[in-house]
TORMITI-406631 format. One record per residue (C-alpha): residue number from 0; x, y, z. Coordinates in nm, 2 decimals, m for minus. Example, Ala and Ser with C-alpha at 12.3 -4.5 7.8 and 13.67 -1.06 7.14 Angstrom:
R, romar, east, north, up
R, 0, 1.23, m0.45, 0.78;
R, 1, 1.37, m0.11, 0.71;
This chain:
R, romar, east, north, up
R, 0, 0.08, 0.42, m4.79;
R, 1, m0.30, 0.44, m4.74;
R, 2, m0.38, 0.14, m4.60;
R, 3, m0.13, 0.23, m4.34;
R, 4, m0.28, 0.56, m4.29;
R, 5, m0.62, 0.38, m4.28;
R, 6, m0.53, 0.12, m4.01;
R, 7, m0.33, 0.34, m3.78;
R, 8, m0.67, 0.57, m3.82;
R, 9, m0.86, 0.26, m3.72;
R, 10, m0.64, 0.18, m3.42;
R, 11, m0.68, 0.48, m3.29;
R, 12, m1.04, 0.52, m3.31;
R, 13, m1.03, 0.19, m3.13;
R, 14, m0.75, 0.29, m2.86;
R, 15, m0.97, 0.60, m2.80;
R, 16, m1.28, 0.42, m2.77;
R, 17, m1.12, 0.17, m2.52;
R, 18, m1.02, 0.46, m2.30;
R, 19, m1.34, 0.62, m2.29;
R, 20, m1.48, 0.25, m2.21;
R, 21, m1.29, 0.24, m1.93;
R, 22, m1.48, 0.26, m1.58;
R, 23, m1.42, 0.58, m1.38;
R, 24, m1.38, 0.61, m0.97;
R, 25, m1.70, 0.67, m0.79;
R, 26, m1.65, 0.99, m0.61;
R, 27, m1.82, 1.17, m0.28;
R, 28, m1.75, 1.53, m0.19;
R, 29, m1.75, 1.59, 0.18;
R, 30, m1.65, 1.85, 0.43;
R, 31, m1.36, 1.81, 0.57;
R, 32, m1.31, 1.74, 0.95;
R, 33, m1.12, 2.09, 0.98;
R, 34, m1.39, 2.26, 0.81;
R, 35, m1.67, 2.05, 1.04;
R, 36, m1.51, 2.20, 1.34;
R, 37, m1.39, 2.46, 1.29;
R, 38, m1.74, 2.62, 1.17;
R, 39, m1.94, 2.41, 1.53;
R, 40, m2.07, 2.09, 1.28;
R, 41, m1.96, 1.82, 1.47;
R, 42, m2.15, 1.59, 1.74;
R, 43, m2.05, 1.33, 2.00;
R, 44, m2.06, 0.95, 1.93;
R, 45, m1.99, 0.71, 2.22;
R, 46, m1.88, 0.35, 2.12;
R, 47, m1.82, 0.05, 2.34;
R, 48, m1.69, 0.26, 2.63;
R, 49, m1.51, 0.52, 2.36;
R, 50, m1.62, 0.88, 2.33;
R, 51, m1.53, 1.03, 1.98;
R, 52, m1.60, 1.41, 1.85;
R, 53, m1.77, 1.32, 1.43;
R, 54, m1.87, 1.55, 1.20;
R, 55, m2.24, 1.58, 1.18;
R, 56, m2.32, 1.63, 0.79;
R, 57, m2.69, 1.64, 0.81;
R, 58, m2.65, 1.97, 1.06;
R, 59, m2.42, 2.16, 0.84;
R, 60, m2.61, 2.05, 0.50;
R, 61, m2.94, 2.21, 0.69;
R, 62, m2.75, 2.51, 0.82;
R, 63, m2.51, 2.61, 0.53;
R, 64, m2.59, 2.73, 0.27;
R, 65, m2.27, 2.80, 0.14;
R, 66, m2.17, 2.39, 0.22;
R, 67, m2.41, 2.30, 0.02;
R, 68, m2.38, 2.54, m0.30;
R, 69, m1.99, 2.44, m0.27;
R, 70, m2.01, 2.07, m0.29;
R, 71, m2.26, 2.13, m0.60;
R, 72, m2.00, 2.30, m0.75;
R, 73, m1.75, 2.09, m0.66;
R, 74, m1.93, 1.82, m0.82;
R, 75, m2.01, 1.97, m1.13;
R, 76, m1.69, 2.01, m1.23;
R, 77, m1.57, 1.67, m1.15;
R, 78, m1.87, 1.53, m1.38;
R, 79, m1.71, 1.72, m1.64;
R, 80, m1.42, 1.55, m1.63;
R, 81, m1.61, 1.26, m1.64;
R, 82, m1.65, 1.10, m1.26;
R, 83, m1.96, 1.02, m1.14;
R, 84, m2.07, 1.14, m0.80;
R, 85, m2.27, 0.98, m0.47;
R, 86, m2.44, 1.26, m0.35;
R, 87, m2.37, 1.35, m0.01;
R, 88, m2.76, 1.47, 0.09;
R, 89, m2.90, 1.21, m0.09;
R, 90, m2.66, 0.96, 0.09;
R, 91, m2.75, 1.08, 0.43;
R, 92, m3.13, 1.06, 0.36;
R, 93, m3.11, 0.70, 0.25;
R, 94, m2.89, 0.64, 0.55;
R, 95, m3.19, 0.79, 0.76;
R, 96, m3.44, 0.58, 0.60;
R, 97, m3.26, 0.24, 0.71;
R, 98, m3.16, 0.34, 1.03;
R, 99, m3.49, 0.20, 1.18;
R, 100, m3.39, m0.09, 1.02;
R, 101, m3.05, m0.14, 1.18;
R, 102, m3.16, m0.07, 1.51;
R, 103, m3.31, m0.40, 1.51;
R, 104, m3.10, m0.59, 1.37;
R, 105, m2.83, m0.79, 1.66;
R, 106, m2.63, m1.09, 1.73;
R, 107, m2.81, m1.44, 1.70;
R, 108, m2.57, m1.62, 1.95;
R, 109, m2.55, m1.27, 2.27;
R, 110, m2.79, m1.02, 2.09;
R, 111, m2.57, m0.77, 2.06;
R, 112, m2.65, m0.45, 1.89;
R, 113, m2.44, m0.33, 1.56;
R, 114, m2.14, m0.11, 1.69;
R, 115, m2.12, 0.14, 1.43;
R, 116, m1.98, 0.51, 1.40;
R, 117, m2.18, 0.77, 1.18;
R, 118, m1.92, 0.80, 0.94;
R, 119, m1.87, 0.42, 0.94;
R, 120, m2.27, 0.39, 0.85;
R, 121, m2.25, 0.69, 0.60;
R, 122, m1.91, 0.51, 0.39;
R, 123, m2.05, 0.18, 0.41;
R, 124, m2.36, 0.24, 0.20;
R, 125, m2.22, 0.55, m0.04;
R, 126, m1.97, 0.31, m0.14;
R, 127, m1.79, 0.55, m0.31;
R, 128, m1.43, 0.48, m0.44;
R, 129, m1.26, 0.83, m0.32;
R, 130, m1.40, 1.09, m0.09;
R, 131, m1.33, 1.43, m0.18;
R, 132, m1.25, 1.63, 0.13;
R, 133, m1.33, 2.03, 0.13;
R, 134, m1.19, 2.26, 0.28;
R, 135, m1.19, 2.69, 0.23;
R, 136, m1.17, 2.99, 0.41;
R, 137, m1.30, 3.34, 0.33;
R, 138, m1.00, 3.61, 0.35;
R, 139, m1.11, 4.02, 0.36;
R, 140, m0.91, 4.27, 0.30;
R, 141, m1.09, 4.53, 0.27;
R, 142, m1.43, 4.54, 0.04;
R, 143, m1.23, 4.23, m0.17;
R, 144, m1.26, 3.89, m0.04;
R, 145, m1.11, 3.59, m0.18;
R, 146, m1.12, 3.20, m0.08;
R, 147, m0.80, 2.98, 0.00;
R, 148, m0.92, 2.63, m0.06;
R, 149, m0.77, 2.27, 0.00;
R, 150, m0.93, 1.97, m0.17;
R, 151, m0.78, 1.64, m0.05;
R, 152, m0.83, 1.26, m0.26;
R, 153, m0.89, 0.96, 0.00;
R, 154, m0.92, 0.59, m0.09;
R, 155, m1.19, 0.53, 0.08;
R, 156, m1.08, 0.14, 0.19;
R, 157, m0.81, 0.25, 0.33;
R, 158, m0.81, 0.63, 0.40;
R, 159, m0.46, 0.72, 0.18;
R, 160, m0.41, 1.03, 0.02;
R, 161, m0.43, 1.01, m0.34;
R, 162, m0.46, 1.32, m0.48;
R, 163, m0.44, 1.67, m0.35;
R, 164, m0.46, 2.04, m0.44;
R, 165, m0.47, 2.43, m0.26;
R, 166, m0.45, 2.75, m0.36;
R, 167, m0.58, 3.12, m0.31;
R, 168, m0.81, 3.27, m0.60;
R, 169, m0.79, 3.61, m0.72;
R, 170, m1.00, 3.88, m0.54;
R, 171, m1.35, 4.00, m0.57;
R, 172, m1.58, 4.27, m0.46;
R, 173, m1.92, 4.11, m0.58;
R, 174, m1.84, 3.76, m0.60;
R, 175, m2.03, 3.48, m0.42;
R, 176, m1.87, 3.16, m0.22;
R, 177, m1.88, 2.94, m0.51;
R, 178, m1.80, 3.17, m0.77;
R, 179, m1.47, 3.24, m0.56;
R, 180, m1.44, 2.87, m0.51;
R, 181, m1.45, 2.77, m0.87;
R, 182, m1.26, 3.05, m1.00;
R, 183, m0.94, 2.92, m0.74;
R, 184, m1.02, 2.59, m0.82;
R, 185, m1.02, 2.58, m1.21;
R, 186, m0.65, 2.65, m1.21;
R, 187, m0.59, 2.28, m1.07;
R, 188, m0.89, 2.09, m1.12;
R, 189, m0.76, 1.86, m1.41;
R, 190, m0.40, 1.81, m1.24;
R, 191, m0.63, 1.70, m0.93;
R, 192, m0.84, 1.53, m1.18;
R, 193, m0.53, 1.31, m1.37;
R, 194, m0.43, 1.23, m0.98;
R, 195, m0.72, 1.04, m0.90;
R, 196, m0.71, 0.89, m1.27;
R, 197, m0.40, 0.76, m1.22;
R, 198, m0.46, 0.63, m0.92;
R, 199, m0.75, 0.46, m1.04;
R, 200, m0.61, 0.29, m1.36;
R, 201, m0.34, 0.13, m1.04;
R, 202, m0.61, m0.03, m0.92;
R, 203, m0.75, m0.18, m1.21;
R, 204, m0.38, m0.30, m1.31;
R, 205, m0.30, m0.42, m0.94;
R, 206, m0.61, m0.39, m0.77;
R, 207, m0.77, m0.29, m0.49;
R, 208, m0.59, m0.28, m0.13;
R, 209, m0.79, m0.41, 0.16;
R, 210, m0.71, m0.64, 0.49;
R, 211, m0.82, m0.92, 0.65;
R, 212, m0.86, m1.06, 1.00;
R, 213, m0.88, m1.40, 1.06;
R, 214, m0.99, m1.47, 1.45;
R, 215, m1.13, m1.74, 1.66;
R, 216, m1.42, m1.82, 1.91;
R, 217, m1.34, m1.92, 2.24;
R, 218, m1.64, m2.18, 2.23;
R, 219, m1.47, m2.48, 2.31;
R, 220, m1.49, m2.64, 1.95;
R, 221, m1.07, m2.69, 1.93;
R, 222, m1.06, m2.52, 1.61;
R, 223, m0.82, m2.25, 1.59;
R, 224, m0.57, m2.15, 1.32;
R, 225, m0.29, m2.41, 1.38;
R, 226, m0.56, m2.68, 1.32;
R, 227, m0.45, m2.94, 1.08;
R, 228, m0.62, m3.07, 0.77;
R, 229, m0.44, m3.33, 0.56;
R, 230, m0.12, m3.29, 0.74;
R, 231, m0.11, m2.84, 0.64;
R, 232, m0.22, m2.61, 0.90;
R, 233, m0.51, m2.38, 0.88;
R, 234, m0.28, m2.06, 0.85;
R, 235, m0.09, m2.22, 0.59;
R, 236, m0.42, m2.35, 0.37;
R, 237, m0.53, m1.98, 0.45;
R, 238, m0.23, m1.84, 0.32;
R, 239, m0.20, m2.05, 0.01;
R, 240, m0.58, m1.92, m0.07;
R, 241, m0.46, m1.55, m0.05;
R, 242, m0.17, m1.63, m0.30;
R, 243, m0.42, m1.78, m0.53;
R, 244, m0.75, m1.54, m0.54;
R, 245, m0.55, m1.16, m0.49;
R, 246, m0.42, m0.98, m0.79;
R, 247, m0.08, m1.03, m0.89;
R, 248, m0.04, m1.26, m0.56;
R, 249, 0.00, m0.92, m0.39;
R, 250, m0.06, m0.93, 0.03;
R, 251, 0.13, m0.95, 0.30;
R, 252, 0.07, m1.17, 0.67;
R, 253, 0.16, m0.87, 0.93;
R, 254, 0.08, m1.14, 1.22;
R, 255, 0.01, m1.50, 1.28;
R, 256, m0.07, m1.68, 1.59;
R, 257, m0.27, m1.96, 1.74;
R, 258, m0.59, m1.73, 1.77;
R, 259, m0.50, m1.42, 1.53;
R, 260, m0.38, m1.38, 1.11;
R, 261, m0.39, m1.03, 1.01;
R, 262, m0.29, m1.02, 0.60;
R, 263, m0.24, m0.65, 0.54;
R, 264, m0.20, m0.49, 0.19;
R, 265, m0.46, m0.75, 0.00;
R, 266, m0.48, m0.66, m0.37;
R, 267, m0.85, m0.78, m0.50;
R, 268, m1.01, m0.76, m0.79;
R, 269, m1.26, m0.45, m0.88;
R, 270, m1.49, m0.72, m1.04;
R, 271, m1.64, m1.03, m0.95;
R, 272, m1.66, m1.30, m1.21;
R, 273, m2.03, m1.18, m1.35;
R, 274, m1.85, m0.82, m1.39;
R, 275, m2.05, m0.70, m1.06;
R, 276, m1.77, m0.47, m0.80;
R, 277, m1.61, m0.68, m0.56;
R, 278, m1.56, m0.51, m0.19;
R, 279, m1.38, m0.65, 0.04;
R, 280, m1.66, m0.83, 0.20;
R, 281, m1.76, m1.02, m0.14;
R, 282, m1.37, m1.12, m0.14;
R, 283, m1.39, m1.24, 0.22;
R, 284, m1.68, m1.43, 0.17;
R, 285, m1.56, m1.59, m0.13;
R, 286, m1.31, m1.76, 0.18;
R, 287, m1.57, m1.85, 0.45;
R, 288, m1.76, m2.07, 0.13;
R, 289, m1.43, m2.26, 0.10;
R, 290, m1.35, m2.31, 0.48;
R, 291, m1.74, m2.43, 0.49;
R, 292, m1.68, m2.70, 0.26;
R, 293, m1.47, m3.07, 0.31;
R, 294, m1.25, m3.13, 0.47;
R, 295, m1.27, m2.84, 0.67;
R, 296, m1.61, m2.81, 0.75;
R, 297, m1.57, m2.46, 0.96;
R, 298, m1.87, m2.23, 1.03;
R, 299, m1.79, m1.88, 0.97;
R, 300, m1.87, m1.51, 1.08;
R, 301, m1.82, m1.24, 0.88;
R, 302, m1.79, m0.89, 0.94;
R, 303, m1.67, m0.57, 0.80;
R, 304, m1.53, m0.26, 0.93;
R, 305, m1.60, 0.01, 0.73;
R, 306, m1.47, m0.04, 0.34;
R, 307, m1.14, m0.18, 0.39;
R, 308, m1.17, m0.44, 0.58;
R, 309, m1.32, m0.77, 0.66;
R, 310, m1.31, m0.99, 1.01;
R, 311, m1.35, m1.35, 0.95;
R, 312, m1.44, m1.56, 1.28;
R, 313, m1.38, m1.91, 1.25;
R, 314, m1.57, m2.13, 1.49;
R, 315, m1.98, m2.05, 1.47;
R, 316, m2.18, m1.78, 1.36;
């Protein structure tokens, strides 16, 4: 009877060292888009002929203090529970810092400049698994005030919701903005906390969902995506690659044509082979090496959209 007592002890010191092994979601804690507008934060972004209202984060980090005090908060009780954080003012100054660089940097073949939103620039280098949007209001009533809050989960691949909570905390006479905040809060911060667990141990079981365009240059070279190699089309060797390297064999081809495969709902990995995170451009790239070699021989161009997803361009570079 002791020996049994003594190796269901050991398995669960093991089982409860295994779960505190395993890797948690990065998070970010941003405004939310309401909040941003709503309070005069935004700024005006024109892209390729497209005029777009953003928020501007920098502006309402520098201009309220409140924001600022709350996303600390915010933050602090998430590390509690265990998730580490990309800081959202730290992001945005190492975002500054390379901007100089980027402005530089265009197309080798037309010397185009990078087309890039602010909040494309800002995601792309938090890399952050799940941004944590905020959102609260102040009610009065009288001397009392109290806050109403909503705090929304997104995958940041592929903006889903994941998690979500809201609520109104009790009132207060003296109480400051985050005091109000963290008092409403605490009453569903570790049911928003299991959400975004859950969700997390779903990726590591069926991994991560991105997608992936396949397009053509109009160069001239004759290769497009019914090109055959050994008697199999190009969309069909593609396609027989994507069952092979995605989790579980989990995508799905939305579209296929001559010049155009869109694979939608691409499971990858969370790790590369050496343990380092894949993202969806590693995966992608992991496909323009194989296209490069015999018998296909097809320069590639890669690009990525945000998180999410990856263009592949077969042709030239």
């Amino acid at each position: 009877m002791k020996k049994i007592v003594l190796l269901l002890f050991f398995l669960a010191v093991i089982a409860q060292t295994a779960f505190a092994q395993v890797k948690k979601p990065t998070l970010m804690v941003i405004p939310a888009d309401a909040w941003c507008m709503n309070n005069d934060y935004m700024t005006t972004y024109s892209a390729q002929g497209i005029t777009m209202n953003v928020p501007d984060y920098k502006l309402a980090l520098q201009n309220d203090i409140d924001l600022l005090n709350v996303i600390t908060k915010i933050g602090e009780l998430m590390a509690e529970r265990g998730f580490p954080l990309k800081d959202l003012s730290s992001t945005i100054r190492s975002l500054e810092q390379s901007s100089a660089e980027n402005e530089m940097l265009m197309s080798a073949t037309s010397g185009a400049s990078l087309a890039e939103t602010p909040y494309e620039k800002l995601m792309s280098r938090a890399k952050a698994d799940i941004l944590i949007e905020l959102v609260w209001k102040i009610n009065t009533v009288g001397p009392k005030r109290s806050v109403t809050y909503t705090l929304r989960g997104l995958d940041a691949y592929t903006n889903k919701q994941i998690a979500a909570a809201t609520g109104t905390g009790a009132p207060s006479i003296s109480a400051e903005t985050p005091v109000l905040l963290e008092e409403a809060v605490l009453s569903n911060m570790d049911n928003f906390a299991s959400q975004l667990q859950m969700y997390f141990d779903d990726l590591q079981t069926n991994g991560r969902e991105v997608s992936v365009e396949i397009l053509t240059f109009d160069n001239g070279s004759g290769v497009n995506l019914e090109s055959e190699f050994d008697g199999e089309m190009l969309t069909d060797i593609i396609d027989t690659w994507m069952y092979n390297h995605t989790v579980e064999h989990r995508y799905s081809v939305s579209d296929a044509t001559e010049n155009r495969m869109l694979l939608e709902q691409v499971r990858i990995p969370l790790f590369r082979e050496n343990g380092m995170p894949m993202d969806t451009r590693n995966f992608v790239n992991n496909l323009r090496r194989d296209l490069r070699k015999a018998p296909y021989n097809i320069e590639c161009k890669l690009l990525t959209k945000g998180l999410g997803k990856a263009v592949l361009v077969l042709g030239e570079k």
